[in-house]
C-alpha positions in Angstrom: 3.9 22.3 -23.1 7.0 20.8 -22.7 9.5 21.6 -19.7 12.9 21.8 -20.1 15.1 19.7 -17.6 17.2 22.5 -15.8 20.9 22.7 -15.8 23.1 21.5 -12.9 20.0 19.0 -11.4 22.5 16.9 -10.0 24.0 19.0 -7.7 20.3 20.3 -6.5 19.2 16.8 -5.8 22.6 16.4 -3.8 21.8 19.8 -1.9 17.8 18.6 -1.3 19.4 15.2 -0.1 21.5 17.3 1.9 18.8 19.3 4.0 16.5 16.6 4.3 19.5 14.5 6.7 19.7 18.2 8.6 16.0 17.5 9.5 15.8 13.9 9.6 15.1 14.4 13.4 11.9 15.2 12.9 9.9 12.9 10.9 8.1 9.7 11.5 6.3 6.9 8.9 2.9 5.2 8.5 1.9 2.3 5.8 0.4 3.9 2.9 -3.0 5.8 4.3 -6.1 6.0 2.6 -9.4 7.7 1.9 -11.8 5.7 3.4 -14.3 4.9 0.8 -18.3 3.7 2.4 -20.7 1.4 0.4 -23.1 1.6 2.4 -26.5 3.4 1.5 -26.4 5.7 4.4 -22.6 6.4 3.7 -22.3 9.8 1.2 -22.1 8.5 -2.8 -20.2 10.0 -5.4 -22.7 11.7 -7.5 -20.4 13.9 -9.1 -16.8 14.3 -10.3 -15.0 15.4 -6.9 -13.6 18.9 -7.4 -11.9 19.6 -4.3 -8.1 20.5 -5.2 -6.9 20.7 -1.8 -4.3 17.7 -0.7 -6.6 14.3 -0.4 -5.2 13.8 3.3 -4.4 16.1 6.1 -2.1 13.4 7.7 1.2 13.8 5.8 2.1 10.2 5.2 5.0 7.9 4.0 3.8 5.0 3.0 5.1 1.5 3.7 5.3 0.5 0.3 7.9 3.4 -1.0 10.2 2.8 1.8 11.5 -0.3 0.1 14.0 1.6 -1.9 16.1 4.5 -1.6 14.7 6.6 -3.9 11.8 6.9 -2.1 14.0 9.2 0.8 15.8 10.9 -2.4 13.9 10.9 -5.1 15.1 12.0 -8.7 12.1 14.6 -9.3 13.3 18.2 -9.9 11.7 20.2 -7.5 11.8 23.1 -10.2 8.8 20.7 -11.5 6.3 21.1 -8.6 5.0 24.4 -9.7 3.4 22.0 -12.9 0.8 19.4 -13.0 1.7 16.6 -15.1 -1.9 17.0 -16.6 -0.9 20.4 -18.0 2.8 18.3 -19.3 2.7 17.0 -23.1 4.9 14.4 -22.7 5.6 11.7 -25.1 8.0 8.2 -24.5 10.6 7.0 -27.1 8.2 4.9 -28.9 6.0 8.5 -29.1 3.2 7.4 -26.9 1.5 10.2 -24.8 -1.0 7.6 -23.1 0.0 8.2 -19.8 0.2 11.2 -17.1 3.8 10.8 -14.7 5.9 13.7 -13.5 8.8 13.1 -15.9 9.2 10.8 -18.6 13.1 11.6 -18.1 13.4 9.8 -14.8 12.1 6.5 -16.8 16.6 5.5 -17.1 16.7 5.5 -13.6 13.0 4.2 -12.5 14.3 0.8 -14.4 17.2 0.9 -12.6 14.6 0.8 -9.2 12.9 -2.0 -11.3 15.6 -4.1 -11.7 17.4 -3.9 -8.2 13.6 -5.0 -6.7 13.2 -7.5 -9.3 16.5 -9.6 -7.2 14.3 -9.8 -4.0 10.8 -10.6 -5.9 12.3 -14.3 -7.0 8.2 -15.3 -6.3 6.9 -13.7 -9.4 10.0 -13.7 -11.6 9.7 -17.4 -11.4 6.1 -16.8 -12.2 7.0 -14.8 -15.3 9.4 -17.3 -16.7 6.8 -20.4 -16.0 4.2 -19.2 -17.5 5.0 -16.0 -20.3 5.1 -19.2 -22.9 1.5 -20.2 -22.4 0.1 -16.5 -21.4 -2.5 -17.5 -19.2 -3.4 -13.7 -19.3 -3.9 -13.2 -23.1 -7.3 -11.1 -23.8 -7.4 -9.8 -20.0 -7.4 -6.4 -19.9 -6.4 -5.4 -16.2 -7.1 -1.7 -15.2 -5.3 -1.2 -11.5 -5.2 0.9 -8.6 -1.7 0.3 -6.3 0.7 1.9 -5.2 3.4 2.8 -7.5 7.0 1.9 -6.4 9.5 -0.7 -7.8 8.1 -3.8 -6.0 4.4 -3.0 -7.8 6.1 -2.4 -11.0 7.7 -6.1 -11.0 4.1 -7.0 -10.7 2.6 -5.0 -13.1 5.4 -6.1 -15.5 4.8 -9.8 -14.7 1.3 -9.1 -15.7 2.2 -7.8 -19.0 4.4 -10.9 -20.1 1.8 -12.9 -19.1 -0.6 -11.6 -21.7 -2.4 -8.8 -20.0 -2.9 -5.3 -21.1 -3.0 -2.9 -18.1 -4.1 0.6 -17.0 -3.0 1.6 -14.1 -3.4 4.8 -11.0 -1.9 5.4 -7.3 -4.1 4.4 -4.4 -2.1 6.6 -2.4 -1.3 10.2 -2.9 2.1 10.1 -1.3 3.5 6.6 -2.4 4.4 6.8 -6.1 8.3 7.0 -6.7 7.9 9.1 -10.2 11.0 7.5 -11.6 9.5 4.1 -11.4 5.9 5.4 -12.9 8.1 7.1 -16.0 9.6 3.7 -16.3 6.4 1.8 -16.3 5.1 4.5 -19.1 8.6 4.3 -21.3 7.9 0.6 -21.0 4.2 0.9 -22.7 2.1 1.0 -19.4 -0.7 3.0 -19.6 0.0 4.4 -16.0 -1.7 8.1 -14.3 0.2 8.5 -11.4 2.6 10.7 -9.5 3.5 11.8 -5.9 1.5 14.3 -4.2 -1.4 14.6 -6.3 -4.5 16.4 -5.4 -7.8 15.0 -5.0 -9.0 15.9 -8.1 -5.8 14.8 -9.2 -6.2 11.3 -8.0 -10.0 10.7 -9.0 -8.6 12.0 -12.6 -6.0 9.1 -12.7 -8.4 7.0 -11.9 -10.7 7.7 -14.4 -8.1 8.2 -17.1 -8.2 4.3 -16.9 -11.1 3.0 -16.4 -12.9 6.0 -19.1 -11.5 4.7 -22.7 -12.6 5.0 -26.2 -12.2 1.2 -27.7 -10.8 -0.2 -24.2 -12.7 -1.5 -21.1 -11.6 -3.1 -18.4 -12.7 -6.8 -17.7 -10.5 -7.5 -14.4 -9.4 -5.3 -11.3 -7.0 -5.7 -8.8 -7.5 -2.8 -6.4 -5.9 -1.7 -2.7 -8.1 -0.3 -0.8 -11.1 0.0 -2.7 -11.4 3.0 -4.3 -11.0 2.0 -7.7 -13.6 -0.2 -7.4 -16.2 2.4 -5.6 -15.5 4.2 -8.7 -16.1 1.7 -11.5 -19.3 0.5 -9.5 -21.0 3.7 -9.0 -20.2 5.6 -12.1 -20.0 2.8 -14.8 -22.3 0.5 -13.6 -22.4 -1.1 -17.1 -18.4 -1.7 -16.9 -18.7 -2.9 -13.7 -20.9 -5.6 -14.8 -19.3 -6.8 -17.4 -15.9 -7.7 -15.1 -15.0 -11.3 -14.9 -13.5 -10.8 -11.5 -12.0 -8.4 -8.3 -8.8 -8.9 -6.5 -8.0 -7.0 -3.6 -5.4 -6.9 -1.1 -6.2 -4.3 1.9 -8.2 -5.1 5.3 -10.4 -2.1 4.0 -11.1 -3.4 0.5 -12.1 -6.5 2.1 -14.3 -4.7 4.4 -16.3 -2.7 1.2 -16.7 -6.2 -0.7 -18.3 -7.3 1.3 -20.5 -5.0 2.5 -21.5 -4.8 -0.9 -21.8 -8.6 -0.7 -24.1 -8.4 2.2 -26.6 -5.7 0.3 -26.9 -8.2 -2.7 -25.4 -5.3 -4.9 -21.6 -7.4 -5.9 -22.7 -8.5 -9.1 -19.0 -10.3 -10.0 -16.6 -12.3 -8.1 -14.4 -11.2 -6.2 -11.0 -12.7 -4.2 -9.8 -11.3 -1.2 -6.1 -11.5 -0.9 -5.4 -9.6 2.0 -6.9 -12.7 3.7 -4.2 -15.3 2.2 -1.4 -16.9 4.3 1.2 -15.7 2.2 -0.3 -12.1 2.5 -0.8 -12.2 5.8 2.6 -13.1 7.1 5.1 -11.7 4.1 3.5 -8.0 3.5 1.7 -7.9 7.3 4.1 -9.3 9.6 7.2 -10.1 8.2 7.6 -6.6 5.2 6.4 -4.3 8.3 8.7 -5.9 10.8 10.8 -4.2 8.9 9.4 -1.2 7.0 8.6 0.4 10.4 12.3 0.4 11.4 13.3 1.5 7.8 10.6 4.3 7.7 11.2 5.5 10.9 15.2 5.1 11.1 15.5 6.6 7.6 13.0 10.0 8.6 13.9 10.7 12.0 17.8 8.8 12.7 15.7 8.4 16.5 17.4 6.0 18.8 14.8 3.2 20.0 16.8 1.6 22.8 15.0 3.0 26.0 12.5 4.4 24.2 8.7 4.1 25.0 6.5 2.9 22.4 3.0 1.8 22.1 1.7 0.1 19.4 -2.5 0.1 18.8 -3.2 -3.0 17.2 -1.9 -6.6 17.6 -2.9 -8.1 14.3 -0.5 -9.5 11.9 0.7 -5.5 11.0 1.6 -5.1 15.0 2.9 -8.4 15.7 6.0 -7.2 13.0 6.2 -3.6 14.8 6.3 -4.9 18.0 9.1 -7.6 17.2 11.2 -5.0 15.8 11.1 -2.5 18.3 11.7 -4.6 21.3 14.4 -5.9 19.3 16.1 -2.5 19.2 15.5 -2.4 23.0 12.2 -0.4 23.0 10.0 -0.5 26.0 6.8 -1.4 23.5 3.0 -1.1 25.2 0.3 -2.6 23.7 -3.5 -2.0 23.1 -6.2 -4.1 21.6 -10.0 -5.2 21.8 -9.8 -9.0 20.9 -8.8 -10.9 24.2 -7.5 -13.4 21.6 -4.8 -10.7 20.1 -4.2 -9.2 23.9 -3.6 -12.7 25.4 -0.5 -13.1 22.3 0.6 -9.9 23.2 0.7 -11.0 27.0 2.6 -14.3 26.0 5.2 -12.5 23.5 6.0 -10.3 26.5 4.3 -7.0 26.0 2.0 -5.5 29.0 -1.7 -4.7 27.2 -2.6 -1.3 28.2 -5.3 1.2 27.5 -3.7 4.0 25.3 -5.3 6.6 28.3 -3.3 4.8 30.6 0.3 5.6 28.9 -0.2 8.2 26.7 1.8 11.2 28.9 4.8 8.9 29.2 5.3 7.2 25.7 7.6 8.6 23.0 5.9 7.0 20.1 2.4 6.2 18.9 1.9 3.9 15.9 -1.3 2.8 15.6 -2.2 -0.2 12.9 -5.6 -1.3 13.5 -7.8 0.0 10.2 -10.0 1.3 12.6 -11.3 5.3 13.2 -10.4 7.8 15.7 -7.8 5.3 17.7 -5.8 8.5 18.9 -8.5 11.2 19.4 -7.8 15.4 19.9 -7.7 14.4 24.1 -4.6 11.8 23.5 -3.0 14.6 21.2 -3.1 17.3 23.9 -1.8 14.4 26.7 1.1 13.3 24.7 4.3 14.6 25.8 6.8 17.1 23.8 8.1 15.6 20.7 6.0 12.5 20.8 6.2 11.4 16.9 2.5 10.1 15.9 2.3 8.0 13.1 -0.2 5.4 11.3 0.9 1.9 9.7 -2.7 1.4 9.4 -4.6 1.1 6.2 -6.7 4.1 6.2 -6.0 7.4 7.9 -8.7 7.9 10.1 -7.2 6.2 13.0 -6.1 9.5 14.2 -7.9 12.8 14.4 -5.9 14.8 12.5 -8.9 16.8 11.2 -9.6 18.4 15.0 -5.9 19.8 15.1 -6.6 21.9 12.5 -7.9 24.7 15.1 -6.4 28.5 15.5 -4.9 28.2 18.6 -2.6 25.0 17.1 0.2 26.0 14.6 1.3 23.6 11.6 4.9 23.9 10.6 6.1 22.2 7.7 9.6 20.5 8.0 9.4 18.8 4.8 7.5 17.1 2.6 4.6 14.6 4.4 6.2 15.6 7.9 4.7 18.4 10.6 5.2 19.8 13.8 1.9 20.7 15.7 2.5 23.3 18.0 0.7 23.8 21.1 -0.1 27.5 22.7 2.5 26.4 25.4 5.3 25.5 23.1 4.8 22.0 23.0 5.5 19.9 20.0 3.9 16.6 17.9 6.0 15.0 15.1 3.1 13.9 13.3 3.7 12.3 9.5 2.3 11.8 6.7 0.5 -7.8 -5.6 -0.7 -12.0 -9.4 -2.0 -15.4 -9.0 -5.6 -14.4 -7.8 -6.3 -12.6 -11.5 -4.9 -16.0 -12.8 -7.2 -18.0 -11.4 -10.2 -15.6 -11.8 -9.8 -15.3 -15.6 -8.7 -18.5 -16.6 -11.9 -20.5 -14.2 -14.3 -22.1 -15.7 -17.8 -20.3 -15.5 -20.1 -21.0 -12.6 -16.6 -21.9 -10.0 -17.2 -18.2 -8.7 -20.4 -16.9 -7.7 -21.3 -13.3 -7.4 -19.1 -13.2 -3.9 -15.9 -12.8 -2.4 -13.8 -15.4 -2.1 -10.5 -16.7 0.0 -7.3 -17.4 -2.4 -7.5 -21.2 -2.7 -5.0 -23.0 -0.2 -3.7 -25.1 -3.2 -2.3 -21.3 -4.5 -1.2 -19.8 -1.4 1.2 -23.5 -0.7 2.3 -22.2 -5.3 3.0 -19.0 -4.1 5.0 -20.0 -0.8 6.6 -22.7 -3.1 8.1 -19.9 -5.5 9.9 -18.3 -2.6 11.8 -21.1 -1.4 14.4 -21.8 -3.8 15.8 -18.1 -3.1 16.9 -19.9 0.4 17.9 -22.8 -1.1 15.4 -24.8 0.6 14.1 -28.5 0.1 10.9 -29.4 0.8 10.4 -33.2 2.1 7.6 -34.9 -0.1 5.9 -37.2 1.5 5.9 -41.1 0.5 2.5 -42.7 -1.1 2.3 -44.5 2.3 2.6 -41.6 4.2 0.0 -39.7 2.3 -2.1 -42.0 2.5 -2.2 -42.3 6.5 -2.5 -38.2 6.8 -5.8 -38.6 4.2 -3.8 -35.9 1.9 -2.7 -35.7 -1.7 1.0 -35.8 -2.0 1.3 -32.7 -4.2 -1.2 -30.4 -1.5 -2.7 -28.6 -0.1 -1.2 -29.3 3.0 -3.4 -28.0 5.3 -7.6 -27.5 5.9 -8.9 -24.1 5.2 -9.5 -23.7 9.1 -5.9 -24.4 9.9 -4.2 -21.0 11.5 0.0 -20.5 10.5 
């Protein structure tokens, strides 16, 4: 049934605004964690419709993605709504369409408002969508998705749209979806199941909302993370099959492809992203460089200068962290496997430490590696009072959230995605809660991609960089016939071998 919108919301959302500054002390951030999702044949399969309705994450999370806008810290859902599932909603748009599942169709005015202030800083694939909408490069590709949901994936999935495609999409993160931007995307025509804090059942449903459809079925994916591809593989086989091609953009995505690769069992092509230059340094190293200070100024108002931080990890992802915090004045520790990544760290002018080494003096813990158990149960009951643990990591297993759930620890809930853990002596732990590959997928000519998973060509990834530019009024130099000639290279790219590291 329908819900009524309650009288004087305004001056509720003002007061939840309110009370969420009086605690902004004691929060932290992490980049958008997810369920980690095993291919392999000794890892557990899905046999059955998951039915678990408890929260799909014990670590209370905010993910990277949904600090980019300020609704994401005040968000326009009516907390008079919680108490109902949008599945038990009958909500219908303008144009009287029901397809979709979001919170509340009546936050669609200002979702587009979201929309349109991230469409200013996305000048990459507006320029995309004026270039190509004429020729629709996309017509007859029917795109079903599995993001996150804020106003920089709507611009995509909109860009999508005017380029021909018809899309279904779902959340690959409980936590992330701003529901005034998923109303939008479903007053704009978008088939999209999604809203913040869904269950697990919940997010399975959404999921199969769009893959499951009488007279539709999906021929391209573009997933983060994975699990919308685990799905479509193991319980339409026959779908999966029948794709023309896989795009995904997370370390851990990656990771499944090709294990599947390895075991002979991906039957389509498939391009990993999260692999590309432009990926790699814009959403890794240069978007977390600043997330992490946005996330973690915007929850917790802590002062960094003086403050001991160590960050586990120094891939792309920790490179940004650690450039922002020491640029706040942070006393930033770091910890790592590869000798390559440690010996950077030791030139940028961080000491390389075990995390046993500094983990009763540090103040924060951020770990960003996509690996499991980085901060174990002994590191937790080391750390200091007030430590702030959080993950800007892929996937949330990095720390063991699941052994603090023992009776002599107390949760307290200070607000939505943020806890204390509370030791038996008092002491406290602040622990928290993208177009061109599906292009050139669809439209290549059968036999270019195999039954693999492939790098974004370098040719794109130079497009992609090239969109960008004119937003700093930049000028390339082009290079003179002669000059091409002597470097062996073609004067419109690529510039560089595949082996070449930025």
């Amino acid at each position: 049934m329908s819900v009524p919108e309650p009288a004087g919301g305004e001056e509720k959302q003002a007061k939840e605004v309110e009370d969420a500054e009086k605690y902004s002390f004691m929060a932290t951030v992490t980049k958008a964690p997810k369920k980690q999702i095993q291919f392999a044949d000794d890892m557990q399969e899905f046999t059955k419709f998951p039915t678990k309705t408890g929260r799909r994450s014990l670590s209370r999370s905010i993910s990277q993605s949904s600090t980019d806008s300020y609704s994401s810290a005040a968000s326009y859902t009516d907390s008079s709504d919680d108490e109902v599932s949008p599945r038990e909603k009958q909500q219908t748009n303008s144009k009287g369409s029901s397809n979709f599942c979001v919170k509340n169709i009546k936050q669609a005015e200002f979702g587009r408002r979201e929309i349109e202030i991230a469409e200013q800083d996305m000048s990459a694939l507006i320029s995309l969508r004026k270039r190509a909408q004429g020729e629709k490069p996309l017509a007859g590709a029917k795109i079903v998705g599995c993001t996150h949901i804020t106003a920089q994936t709507a611009v995509l999935i909109e860009t999508l749209c005017a380029l021909g495609a018809q899309c279904r999409w779902s959340a690959c993160n409980i936590y992330s979806t701003q529901n005034e931007v998923a109303a939008a995307l479903a007053e704009a025509g978008v088939a999209v199941f999604a809203w913040k804090g869904e269950s697990e059942d919940d997010f399975w449903w959404c999921i199969d909302r769009c893959v499951n459809v009488d007279g539709w079925q999906a021929n391209m994916i573009l997933d983060d993370g994975g699990d919308l591809t685990h799905w479509v593989y193991k319980k339409y086989p026959s779908v999966f099959k029948k794709i023309r091609g896989i795009v995904e953009e997370s370390v851990t995505g990656v990771h499944r492809l090709y294990q599947l690769s390895k075991a002979g069992k991906l039957c389509v092509p498939a391009m990993n992203v999260n692999d590309s230059v432009t990926k790699q340094k814009f959403d890794n190293l240069y978007c977390c460089r600043e997330s992490i200070l946005d996330g973690l100024k915007r929850t917790t108002d802590v002062m960094f200068g003086g403050k001991q931080v160590v960050v586990c990890g120094y891939g792309e992802v920790g490179k940004g962290c650690c450039a922002a915090l020491k640029a706040l004045g942070a006393i930033v520790y770091v910890t790592e496997i590869d000798p390559i990544c440690a010996l950077q760290a030791c030139m940028d002018g961080f000491r390389v430490v075990k995390l046993s080494e500094v983990i009763r003096q540090v103040d924060v813990v951020i770990t960003c590696t996509g690996n499991k158990n980085v901060v174990t149960r002994e590191h937790l009951d080391r750390m200091k009072n007030s430590c702030i643990v959080c993950n800007m990591g892929h996937s949330n297993t990095e720390i063991d959230v699941t052994s603090l759930r023992t009776p002599e620890l107390t949760w307290e809930r200070v607000r939505s995605q943020v806890d204390h853990v509370i030791w038996p002596d008092g002491k406290r732990v602040v622990l928290l809660a993208e177009a061109l590959a599906l292009i050139e997928l669809y439209n290549a000519p059968e036999g270019r991609y195999k039954q693999d998973v492939y790098l974004l060509p370098k040719k794109m990834d130079e497009y992609v960089a090239s969109l960008h530019l004119p937003s700093f009024d930049a000028h390339l130099t082009e290079l003179t016939d002669d000059q091409a000639k002597y470097l062996g290279l073609n004067k419109n790219g690529p510039f560089k071998p595949n082996y070449y590291r930025y």
